[in-house]
C-alpha positions, 0 to 999 in steps of 0.5 A: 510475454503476452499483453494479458500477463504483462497487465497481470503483472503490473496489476499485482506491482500496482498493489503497494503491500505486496513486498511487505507480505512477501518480506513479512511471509518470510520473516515469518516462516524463514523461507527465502524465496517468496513470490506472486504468481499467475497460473493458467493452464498453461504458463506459470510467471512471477508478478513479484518476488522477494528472492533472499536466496539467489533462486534466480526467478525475477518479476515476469519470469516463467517456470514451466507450468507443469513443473510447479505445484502450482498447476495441481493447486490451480487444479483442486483450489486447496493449500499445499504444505510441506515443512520437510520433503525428504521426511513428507510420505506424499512429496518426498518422490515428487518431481518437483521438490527434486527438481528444483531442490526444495525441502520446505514449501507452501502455496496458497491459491489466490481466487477472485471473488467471481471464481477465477483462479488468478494464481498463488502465493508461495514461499520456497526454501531449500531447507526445512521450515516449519509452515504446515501449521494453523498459524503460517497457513492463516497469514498466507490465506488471509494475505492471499484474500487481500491480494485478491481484493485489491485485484477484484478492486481494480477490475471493478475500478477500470470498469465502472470507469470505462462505463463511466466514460460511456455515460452508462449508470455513473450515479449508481457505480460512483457508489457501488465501487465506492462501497467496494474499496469501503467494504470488501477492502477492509474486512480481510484487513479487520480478519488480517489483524484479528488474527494477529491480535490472537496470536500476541495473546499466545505467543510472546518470545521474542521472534514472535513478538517481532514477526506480530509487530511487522505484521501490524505495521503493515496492516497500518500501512495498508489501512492508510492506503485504502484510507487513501484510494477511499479518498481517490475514488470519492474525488474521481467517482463520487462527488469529491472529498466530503467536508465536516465543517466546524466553525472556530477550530483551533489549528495550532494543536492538531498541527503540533501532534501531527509534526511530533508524530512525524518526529517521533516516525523520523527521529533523525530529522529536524522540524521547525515550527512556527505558528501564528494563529490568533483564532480559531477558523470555520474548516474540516480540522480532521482533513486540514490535518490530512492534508498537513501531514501528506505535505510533510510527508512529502518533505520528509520523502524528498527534502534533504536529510542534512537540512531541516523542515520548517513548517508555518501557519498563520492567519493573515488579512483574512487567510489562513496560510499554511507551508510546508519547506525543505531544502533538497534538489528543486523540482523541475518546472515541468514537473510542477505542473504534474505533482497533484496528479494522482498516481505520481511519484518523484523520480528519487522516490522508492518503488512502493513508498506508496500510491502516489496519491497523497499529494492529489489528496492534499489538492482535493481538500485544499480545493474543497475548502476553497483554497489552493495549494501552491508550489515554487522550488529552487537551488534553495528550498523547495515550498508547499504553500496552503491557502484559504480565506477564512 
């Protein structure tokens, strides 16, 4: 494997919605192999699989290109559908349904916004499926159209950094790549869940209802991480997180509706509230709540299940006082140092729970109301601690 590919590779496993498209493009079609691939002329390798059939393709395998639909589709750029090889007057003799005992098949290409040909994204089975209809072949395009944003995103990202890094421009990129992740990020999502809307308007039996309300978690989902890069790059390429301060905010709300939200996400666990906020306070209540709920999710990811969260805020000699505690296994201190990096995960966490950005964010507010967040973890709780002076 060359360097090239190996970067292709951890680009696409860098885009954290890319196993829930996999799982949502199966679920949707009943297909049991689905994958990302990158196509050149002459190497076909998958970035990332969802392989519910034991086809035996994991990440960073190959295929012998010229075995693969995917080297003609690389060729006329256009959606190859299939819902029945044997009954397919195109396919049927094909070489490559025969050889790898394909009866369904469909494949989308993915082209990046100056052109390129990046690779694709398909769905495989050995049994019929239906898939050559508008519907099936509107999700995977749409999904393969944010692939590849989020593709082109990194690419302008690495750059704007490297000239960044060069002193070349960096007032005009800090906005250009900003507008980029504003822009070109959400409109194949605002399309993503246009469609979806559509189609709960046409069809309401109840596998279509499931398939429609997955695709709308997702769309969720990767709404909240473009919210979070939106924020990365302001704190990285722009001028840092903005504030839109208001004078006398009442806390005690906000902060109660984001912990029934997360209860309400997270019913088997236990959260404990205590609040002691005598008056309002001159802050951006929208980020405090931001930085809130990346603090409690955080605990809920990491604390102990069996052990409830309790959650504080008060005003005290001048201070607003916020924490965040959960029992669980203490943080290593040298670990400590490290947790407000943006892109860190703890060791315990899924793969593709997220960016690994919701604690730098947090920090990012914290500093830019001029108030700093603390941490300290042992055997018995472990404690995110907010403070500002009011």
């Amino acid at each position: 494997m060359t360097h090239d590919f190996q970067n292709d590779i951890d680009a696409v496993q860098r885009i954290a919605a890319v196993p829930t498209i996999l799982d949502v493009v199966c679920r949707a079609t009943g297909m049991g192999f689905a994958a990302v691939a990158r196509v050149t002329e002459d190497r076909w390798v998958a970035c990332q699989v969802l392989d519910n059939i034991h086809f035996g393709l994991p990440p960073g395998g190959e295929l012998k290109v010229e075995t693969t639909l995917c080297h003609e589709i690389r060729q006329h750029r256009e959606v190859v559908a299939i819902d029945n090889v044997a009954e397919d007057v195109t396919y049927r003799s094909h070489h490559t349904p025969q050889m790898y005992g394909l009866q369904s098949y469909i494949c989308v290409p993915i082209v990046l916004r100056d052109g390129r040909f990046f690779g694709t994204l398909c769905a495989i089975d050995p049994s019929p499926h239906n898939v050559n209809n508008p519907q099936i072949i509107g999700t995977f395009t749409l999904f393969a159209e944010l692939i590849a944003y989020h593709l082109d995103a990194e690419d302008r990202i690495n750059i704007a950094e490297t000239k960044v890094v060069d002193g070349q421009a960096m007032s005009g990129l800090r906005e250009e790549f900003i507008a980029v992740l504003g822009h070109d990020l959400r409109n194949p999502l605002a399309g993503l869940e246009g469609g979806r809307r559509m189609l709960s308007t046409m069809h309401d039996d109840a596998k279509s209802v499931r398939i429609l309300r997955l695709m709308g978690e997702s769309v969720a989902r990767m709404s909240g991480l473009i919210d979070n890069l939106m924020d990365f790059a302001r704190g990285r390429l722009g001028g840092g997180i903005g504030l839109e301060r208001i004078a006398d905010q009442r806390l005690e709300p906000l902060l109660a509706q984001i912990v029934n939200e997360i209860k309400a996400a997270n019913p088997e666990r236990v959260i404990e509230m205590n609040f002691d906020l005598s008056h309002g306070v001159d802050v951006d209540q929208a980020r405090i709540g931001q930085m809130f709920s990346n603090l409690l999710g955080n605990a809920i990811t990491h604390g102990a299940e069996d052990q409830p969260i309790e959650v504080n805020a008060a005003i005290a000699d001048g201070r607003l006082l916020v924490s965040v505690v959960n029992g669980g296994h203490p943080i290593p201190a040298e670990a400590i140092d490290r947790l407000f990096q943006p892109f860190q995960r703890g060791e315990g966490e899924k793969r593709f729970q997220g960016l690994g950005l919701g604690l730098y964010i947090a920090s990012q507010i914290a500093e830019a109301h001029g108030g700093k967040i603390e941490v300290t973890s042992n055997a018995q709780e472990t404690r995110f601690a907010f403070s500002m002076t009011v």
